[in-house]
N, C-alpha and C positions, 0 to 999 in steps of 0.2 A: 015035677021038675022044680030045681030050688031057683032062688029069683040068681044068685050065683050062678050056675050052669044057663040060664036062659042068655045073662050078661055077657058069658064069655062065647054063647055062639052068635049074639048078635053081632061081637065086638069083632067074628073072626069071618062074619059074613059080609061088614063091613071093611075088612082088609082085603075081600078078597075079589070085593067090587073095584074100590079104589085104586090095585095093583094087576089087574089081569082082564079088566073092560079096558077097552079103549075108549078114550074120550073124543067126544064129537065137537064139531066148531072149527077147527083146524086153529090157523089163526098165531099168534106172537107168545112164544115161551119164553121170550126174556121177560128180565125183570123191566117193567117199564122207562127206570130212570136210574140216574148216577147225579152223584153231585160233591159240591166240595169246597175248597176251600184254597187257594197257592197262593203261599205268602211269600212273594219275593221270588228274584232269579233264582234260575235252579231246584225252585220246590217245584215237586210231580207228583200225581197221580195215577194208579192204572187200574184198569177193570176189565171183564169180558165180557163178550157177546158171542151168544149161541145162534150162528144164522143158521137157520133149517130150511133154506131153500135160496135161490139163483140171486136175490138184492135185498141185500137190510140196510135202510138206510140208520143213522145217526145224527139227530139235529142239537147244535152245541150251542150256548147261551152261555157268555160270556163280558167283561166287564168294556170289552169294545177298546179304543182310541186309547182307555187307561191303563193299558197290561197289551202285549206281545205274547197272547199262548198257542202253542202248538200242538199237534195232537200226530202222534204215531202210531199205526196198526203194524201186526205182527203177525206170522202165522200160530197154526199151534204147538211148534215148534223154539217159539220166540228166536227165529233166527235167520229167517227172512224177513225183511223189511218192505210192504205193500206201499204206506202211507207215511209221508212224514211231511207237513203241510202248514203253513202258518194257518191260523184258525180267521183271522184278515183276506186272506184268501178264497174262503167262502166256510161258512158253518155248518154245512148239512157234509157229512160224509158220505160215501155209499160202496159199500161192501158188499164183492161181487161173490157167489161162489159159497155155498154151505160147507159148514165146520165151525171150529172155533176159532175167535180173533181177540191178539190180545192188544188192546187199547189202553194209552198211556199218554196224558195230558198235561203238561209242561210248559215253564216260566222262560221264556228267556229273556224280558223285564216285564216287571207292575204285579200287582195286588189283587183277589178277589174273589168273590166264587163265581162257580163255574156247574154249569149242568149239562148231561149229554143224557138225550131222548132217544130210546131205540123203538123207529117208527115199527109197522106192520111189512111181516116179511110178505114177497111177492112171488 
């Protein structure tokens, strides 16, 4: 066997592991974090989250007392509106209900970055 043909069936035993086992752990397919930047009234943000089961929460960190940001969830759709919430009003969001949600983080005054953590789904 040439070291080419051993290459190509490791590389395709390797694909075939990676795409048709399932993987064990259960546990959070989102990306762990978002983050950013709103500079001024009216700059925005959006991102998505994949909740795979009944509560994903979202915890936001943000510039506080110095900036007014709010934060809107969506379906997947984007045409129903779940969330639309000053971020002063408390920073952890929580999204009920598996699917996709689309999240959109927004100025309506002040400066700064901004990060939203997608906890462990439940």
């Amino acid at each position: 066997m040439t070291m080419r043909l051993r290459l190509s069936i490791l590389t395709l035993i390797f694909i075939a592991a990676t795409f048709f086992f399932p993987r064990t752990g259960g546990g959070q397919e989102n990306p762990c974090a978002f983050s950013g930047y709103l500079w001024g009234t009216g700059a925005r943000a959006s991102f998505e989250v994949y909740a795979l089961s009944q509560e994903t929460t979202v915890l936001f960190t943000w510039p506080g007392g110095g900036a007014d940001f709010w934060v809107k969830a969506t379906d997947k759709d984007k045409k129903e509106i779940l969330i639309d919430q000053s971020l002063s009003k408390g920073d952890i969001l929580t999204l009920k209900g598996s699917g996709i949600y689309y999240l959109e983080i927004y100025s309506k005054w002040g400066t700064g970055c901004w990060k939203a953590t997608v906890g462990k789904n439940k």
